[in-house]
C-alpha positions in Angstrom: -16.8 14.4 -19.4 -14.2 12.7 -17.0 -13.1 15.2 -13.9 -9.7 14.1 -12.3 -9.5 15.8 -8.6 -5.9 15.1 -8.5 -3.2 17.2 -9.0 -0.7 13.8 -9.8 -1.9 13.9 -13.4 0.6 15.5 -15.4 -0.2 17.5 -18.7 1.2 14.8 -21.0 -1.2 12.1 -19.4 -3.9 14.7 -19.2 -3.9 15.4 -23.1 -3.3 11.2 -23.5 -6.7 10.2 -21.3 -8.3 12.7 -23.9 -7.0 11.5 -26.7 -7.9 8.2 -26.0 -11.5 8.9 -25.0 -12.6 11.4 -26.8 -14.3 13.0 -24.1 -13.4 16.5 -22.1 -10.5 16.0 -19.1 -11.2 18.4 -16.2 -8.6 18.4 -13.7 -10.0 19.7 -10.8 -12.0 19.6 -7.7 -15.6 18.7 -7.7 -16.3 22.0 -5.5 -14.4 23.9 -8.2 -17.1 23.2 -11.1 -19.3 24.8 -12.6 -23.1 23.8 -12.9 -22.7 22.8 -16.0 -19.6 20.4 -15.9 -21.0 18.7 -13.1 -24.1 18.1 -15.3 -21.9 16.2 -17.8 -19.5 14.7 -15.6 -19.8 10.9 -16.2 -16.5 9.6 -14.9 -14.2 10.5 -11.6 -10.6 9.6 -11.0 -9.7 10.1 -7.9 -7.6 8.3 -5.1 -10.9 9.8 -2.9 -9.0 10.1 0.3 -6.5 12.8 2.5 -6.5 15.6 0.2 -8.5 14.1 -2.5 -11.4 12.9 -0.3 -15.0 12.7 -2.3 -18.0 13.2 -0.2 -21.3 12.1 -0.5 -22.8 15.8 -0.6 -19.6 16.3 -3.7 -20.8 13.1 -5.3 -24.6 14.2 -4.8 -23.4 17.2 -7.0 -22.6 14.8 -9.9 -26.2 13.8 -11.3 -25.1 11.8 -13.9 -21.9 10.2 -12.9 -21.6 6.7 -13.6 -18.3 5.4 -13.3 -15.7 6.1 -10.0 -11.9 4.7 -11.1 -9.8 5.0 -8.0 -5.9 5.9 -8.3 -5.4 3.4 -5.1 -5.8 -0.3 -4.7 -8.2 -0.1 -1.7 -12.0 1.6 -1.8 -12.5 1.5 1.7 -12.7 5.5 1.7 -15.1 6.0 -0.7 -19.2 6.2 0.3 -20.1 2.8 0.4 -23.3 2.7 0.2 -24.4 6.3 -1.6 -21.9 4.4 -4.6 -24.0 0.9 -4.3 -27.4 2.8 -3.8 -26.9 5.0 -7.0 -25.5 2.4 -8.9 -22.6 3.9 -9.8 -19.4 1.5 -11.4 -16.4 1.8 -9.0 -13.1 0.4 -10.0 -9.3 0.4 -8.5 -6.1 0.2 -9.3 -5.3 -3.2 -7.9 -2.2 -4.8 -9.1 -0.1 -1.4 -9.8 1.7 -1.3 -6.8 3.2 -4.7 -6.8 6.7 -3.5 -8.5 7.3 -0.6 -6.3 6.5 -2.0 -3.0 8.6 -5.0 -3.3 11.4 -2.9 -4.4 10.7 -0.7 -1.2 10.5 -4.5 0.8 14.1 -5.1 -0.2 15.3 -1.6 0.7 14.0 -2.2 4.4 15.5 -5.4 4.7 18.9 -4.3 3.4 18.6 -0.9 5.6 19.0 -2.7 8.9 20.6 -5.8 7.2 23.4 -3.7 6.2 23.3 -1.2 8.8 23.1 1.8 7.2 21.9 4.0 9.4 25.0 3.2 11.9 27.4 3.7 9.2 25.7 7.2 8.3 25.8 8.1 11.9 29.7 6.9 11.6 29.6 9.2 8.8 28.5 12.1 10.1 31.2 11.4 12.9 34.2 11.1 10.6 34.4 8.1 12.1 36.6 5.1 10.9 35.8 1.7 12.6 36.5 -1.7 11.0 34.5 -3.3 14.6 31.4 -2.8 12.7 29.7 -5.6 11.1 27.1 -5.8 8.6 24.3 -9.1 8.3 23.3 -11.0 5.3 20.0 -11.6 4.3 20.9 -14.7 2.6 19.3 -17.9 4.0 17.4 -15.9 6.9 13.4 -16.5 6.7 10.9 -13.9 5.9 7.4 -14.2 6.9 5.3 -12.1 4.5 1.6 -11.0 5.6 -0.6 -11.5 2.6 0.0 -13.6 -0.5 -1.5 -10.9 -3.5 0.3 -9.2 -6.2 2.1 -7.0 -3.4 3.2 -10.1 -1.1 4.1 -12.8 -4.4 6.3 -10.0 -5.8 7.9 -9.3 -2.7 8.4 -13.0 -1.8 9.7 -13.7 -5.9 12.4 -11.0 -5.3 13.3 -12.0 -1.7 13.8 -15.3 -2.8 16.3 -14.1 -5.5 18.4 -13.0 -2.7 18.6 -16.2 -1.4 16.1 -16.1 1.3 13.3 -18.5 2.7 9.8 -17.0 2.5 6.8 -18.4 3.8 3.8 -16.8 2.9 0.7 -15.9 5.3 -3.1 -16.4 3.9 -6.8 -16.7 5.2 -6.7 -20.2 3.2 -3.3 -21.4 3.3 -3.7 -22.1 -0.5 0.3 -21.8 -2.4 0.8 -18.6 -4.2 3.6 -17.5 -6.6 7.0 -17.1 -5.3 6.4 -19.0 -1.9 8.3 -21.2 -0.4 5.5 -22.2 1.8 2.3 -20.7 2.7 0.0 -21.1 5.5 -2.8 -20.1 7.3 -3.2 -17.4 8.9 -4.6 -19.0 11.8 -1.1 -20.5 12.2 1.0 -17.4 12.7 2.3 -17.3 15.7 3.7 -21.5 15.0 6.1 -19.7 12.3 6.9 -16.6 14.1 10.4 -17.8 16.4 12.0 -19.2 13.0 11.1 -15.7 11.1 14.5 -12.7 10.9 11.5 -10.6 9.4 8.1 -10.4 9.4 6.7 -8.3 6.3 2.8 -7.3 6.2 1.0 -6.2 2.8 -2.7 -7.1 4.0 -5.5 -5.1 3.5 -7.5 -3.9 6.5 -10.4 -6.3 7.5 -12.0 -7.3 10.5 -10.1 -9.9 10.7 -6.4 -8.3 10.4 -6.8 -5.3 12.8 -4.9 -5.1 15.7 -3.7 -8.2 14.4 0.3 -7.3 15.2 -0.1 -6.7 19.2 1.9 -7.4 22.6 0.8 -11.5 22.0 1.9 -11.6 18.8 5.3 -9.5 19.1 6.1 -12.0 22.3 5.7 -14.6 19.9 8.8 -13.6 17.5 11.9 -14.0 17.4 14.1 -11.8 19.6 15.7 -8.9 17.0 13.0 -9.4 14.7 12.8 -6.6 11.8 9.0 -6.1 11.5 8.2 -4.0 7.5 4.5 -2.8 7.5 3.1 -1.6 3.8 -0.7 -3.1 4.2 -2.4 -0.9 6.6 -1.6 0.9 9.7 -4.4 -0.6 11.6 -2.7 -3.8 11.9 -0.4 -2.7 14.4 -1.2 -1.8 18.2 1.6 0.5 18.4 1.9 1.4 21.6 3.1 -2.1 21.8 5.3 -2.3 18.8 6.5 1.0 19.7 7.8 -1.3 23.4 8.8 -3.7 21.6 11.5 -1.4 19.6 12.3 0.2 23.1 13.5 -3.4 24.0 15.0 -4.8 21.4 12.9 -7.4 20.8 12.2 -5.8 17.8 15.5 -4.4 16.5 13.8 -2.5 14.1 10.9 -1.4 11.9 10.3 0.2 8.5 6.8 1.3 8.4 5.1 3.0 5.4 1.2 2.9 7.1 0.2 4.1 10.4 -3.0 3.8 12.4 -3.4 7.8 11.7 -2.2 9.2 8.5 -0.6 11.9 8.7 1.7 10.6 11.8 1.2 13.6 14.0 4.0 15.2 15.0 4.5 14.2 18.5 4.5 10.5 17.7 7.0 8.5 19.3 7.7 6.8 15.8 9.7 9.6 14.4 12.3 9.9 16.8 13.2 6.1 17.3 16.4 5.7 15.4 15.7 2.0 14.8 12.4 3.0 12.9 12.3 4.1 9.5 9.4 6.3 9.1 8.2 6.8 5.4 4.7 9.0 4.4 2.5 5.7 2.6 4.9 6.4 0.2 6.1 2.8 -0.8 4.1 2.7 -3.6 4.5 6.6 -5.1 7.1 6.6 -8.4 7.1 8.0 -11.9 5.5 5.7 -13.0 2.6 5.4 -10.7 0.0 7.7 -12.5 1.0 5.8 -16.1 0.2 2.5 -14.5 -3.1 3.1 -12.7 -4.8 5.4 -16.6 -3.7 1.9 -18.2 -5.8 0.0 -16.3 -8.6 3.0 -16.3 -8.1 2.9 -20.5 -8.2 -0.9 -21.1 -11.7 -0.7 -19.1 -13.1 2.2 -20.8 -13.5 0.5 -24.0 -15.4 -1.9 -22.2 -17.6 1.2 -20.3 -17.8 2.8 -23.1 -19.7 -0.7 -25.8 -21.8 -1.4 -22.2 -19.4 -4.2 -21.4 -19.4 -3.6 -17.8 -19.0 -7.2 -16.8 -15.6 -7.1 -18.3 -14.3 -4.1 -16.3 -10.9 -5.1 -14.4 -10.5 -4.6 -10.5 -14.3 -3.9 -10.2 -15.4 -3.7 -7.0 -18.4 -4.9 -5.3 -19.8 -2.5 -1.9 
C-alpha cells in the first residue's frame, strides 16, 4: 500500500499512481490510519515538512515501510538516522524544480529591472509621469549561487536575455549555460562587477550565513540580491540594513531563515522586498512532475532494482 500525507495530490493523479502500481493509494495522514493500513503501508510520499512533517514516533508506526519518495528536492527534514538505521529507501524529487524557479528568477530581475512596483504605486495614484525610467537587463552580469539543475537553467534563460552569468561552485568546474564559473572560495573577487546576485544553493555547513554584513559590503552599490536555495544563507538583520541603505536596492526572496515569516518581520513591509511564501517552485504542474520521477523508480523498487532508483539519497 502507498499512503500520500499530502493534500496536493489531486483525484486524477491519485487514481493514475494506482493505476500504474497496482497497489492501494491512501491519501492521508499517518495518525489518521487504521492498524491495519499502517501494517501494509510499504511506500510514503510526502514532502515530510511544515504541515506534512513525518516523525520518528509516525514512522515507528509503519512496520513494514520500505520506501520514503519525497515531493521536495531536499531531505534535510526527514529522520536521518531512524531512515538509515531501519534501512528504509529514501528518494527526492531533484531536478523538478529547475523550470519553475528560473522562470520565477526572470520575474525578479525584470520586477525591479522594469520597475513595476513604482509604476503600480503610480497607478494606484492616477498618476501620469514620463520622468520615470525603466533599466535593461541586457548586458548587466548576474552572479548565480549554485551551478545544479536550478542555477544552469536559470543561467541558460538569463543568458537568452542577453546577460553575462557567471556561475558560483564548491569546485569551480563549468556547468551548462555559464559564462564562467568559479569557486566559491572566490566570491567576494566577482561581487563589485555583479547588477545581481542570484542564490539556489542548498543549505550546508558550508553556505550558512554565507550572505552577511562582509559579504554585502563586498557588492556592488544597488545590487538586486534573489534568494530561492535556502533561507539560512542570509544573516538578515544585515541584508535587511543593507535594503535600508540602498546598498541593496532590492531583494526578491522566496526562503527565509524561519518559515512561515512571522508576522512582525521587517521583511514584509520593505517596499523594495518582494516577499513570496517558498513558493518559486509551486505550479500545476508540480505534483505531475515529482509521481514521474516516483513511477519511473518504482518499476525499479518494485523487480529489486534498487541500485537504479533516481535521486536516491544517502543519510
Amino acid at each position: 500500500m502507498i499512503v500520500c500525507t499530502t493534500p496536493d495530490l489531486s483525484d486524477e493523479l491519485k487514481e493514475t499512481l494506482a493505476a500504474q502500481t497496482q497497489l492501494r493509494v491512501h491519501q492521508k495522514k499517518i495518525a489518521e490510519l487504521g492498524a491495519r493500513d499502517k501494517e501494509e503501508t510499504e511506500i510514503l510520499i510526502t514532502y515530510g515538512n511544515f504541515e506534512d512533517a513525518v516523525t520518528v514516533e509516525e514512522l515507528e508506526q509503519l512496520p513494514n515501510l520500505k520506501w520514503i519518495h519525497v515531493l521536495s528536492s531536499g531531505t534535510e527534514q526527514l529522520p536521518a538516522n531512524y531512515t538509515k538505521e531501519q534501512s528504509i529507501l529514501v528518494t527526492s524529487s531533484k531536478g523538478i524544480h529547475a523550470i519553475p524557479i528560473s522562470e520565477y528568477v526572470i520575474a525578479a530581475l525584470l520586477y525591479f529591472a522594469k520597475r513595476i512596483p513604482d509604476f503600480r504605486r503610480l497607478q494606484k495614484r492616477m498618476q501620469w509621469s514620463y520622468s520615470e525610467e525603466m533599466f535593461e537587463i541586457h548586458e548587466k552580469t548576474l552572479a548565480v549561487l549554485g551551478t545544479g539543475y536550478i542555477g544552469s537553467e536559470i543561467a541558460k534563460k538569463a543568458k537568452a536575455l542577453g546577460m553575462n552569468v557567471i556561475g558560483v561552485n564548491r569546485s569551480g568546474r563549468d556547468a551548462d549555460g555559464f559564462n564562467r564559473v568559479i569557486k566559491i572560495e572566490r566570491l567576494k573577487e566577482i561581487l563589485p562587477d555583479c547588477d545581481y546576485v542570484c542564490s539556489a544553493l542548498p543549505s550546508t555547513k558550508e553556505t550558512r550565513n554565507l550572505i552577511n554584513s562582509e559579504m554585502v559590503s563586498c557588492m556592488k552599490d544597488g545590487v538586486v540580491f534573489i534568494n530561492v536555495g535556502r533561507g539560512d544563507l542570509v544573516v538578515e538583520e544585515d541584508l535587511i540594513q543593507a535594503l535600508k541603505s540602498g546598498k541593496v536596492a532590492g531583494a526578491a526572496l522566496d526562503v527565509f531563515r524561519e518559515e512561515p515569516l512571522e508576522n512582525g518581520h521587517p521583511f514584509w513591509r520593505m517596499e523594495n522586498v518582494l516577499v513570496t511564501p517558498h513558493a518559486s517552485a509551486r505550479t500545476s504542474r508540480y505534483m505531475e512532475r515529482a509521481l514521474s520521477i516516483f513511477l519511473n523508480n518504482f518499476s525499479h523498487f518494485r523487480n529489486g532494482e534498487t541500485g537504479n532508483l533516481a535521486n536516491k539519497v544517502a543519510f
